[in-house]
N, C-alpha and C positions, 0 to 999 in steps of 0.2 A: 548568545541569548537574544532572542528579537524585541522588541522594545513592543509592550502592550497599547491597545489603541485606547485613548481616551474615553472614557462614559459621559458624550456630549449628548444633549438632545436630540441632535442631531440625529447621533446614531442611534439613540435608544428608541426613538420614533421610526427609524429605518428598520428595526427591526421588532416591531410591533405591528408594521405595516407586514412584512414578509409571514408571520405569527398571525396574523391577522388572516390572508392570503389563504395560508395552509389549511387553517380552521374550516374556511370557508369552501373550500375545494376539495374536502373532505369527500362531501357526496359526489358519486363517480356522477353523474349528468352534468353538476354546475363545472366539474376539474374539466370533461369533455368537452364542454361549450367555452370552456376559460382558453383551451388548448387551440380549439379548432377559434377563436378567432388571432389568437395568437397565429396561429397560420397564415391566416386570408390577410394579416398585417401584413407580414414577412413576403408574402406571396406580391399586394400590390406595390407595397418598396421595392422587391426586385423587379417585377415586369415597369413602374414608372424608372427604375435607374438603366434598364436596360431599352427603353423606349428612347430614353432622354439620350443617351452615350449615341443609339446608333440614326437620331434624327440630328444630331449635331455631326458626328464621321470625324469630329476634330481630334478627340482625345479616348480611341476605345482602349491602346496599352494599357491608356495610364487607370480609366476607369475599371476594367478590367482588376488591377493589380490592389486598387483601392480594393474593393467588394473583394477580391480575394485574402487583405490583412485581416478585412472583418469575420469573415468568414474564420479566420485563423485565431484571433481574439475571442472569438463565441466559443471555440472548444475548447482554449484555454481556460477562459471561465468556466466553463461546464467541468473539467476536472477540477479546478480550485474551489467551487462549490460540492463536487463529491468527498474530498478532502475535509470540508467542513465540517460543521454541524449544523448545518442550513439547512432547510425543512428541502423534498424532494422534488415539491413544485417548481422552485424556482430552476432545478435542472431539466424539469421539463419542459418547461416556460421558451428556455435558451434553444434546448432541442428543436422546437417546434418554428418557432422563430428562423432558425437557421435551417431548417429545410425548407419552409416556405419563399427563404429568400431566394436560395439556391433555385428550388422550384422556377420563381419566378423569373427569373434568368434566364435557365435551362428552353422555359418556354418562350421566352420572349428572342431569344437568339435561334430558335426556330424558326419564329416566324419569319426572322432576316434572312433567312436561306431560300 
């Protein structure tokens, strides 16, 4: 039996926030523009971490294998939030987020070629 999580404020507010969120994103234009900057995040965190790795040359494995946990960590979450009962944004939110970062990668590791 797995031990239930406490009704801290904490969370109750964390998930008034997510509730909050979904309400709001409701209308497909604001979920759209919510998604697509959620992208262009994802996008400039991966092109500045792939900027930064290949103007430093000192640690590309290791950065490399970092951006790949997370990478790994984002889809686990994306299933543990389908599992849930967590409104659908927030697995699009992760969606969106983790292609943009990849994205930004993808393109930024072209440029170094």
């Amino acid at each position: 039996m797995t031990p239930r999580m406490q009704k801290t404020f904490l969370y109750k507010s964390s998930t008034k926030i997510v509730n909050r969120l979904a309400n709001w994103a409701a209308n497909p234009w604001r979920r759209y523009s919510l998604l697509a900057i959620i992208f262009l995040i994802g996008f400039l965190l991966g092109s500045s971490l792939g900027m930064i790795n290949g103007v430093l040359a000192l640690m590309d494995p290791v950065g490399a294998f970092i951006a790949l946990i997370f990478l790994e960590l984002l889809i686990q979450a994306r299933f543990l939030f389908l599992k849930s009962n967590k409104p659908i944004i927030l697995v699009r939110v992760f969606d969106m987020f983790r292609i943009g970062l990849a994205y930004g990668l993808f393109s930024e590791g072209l440029k170094l070629l």
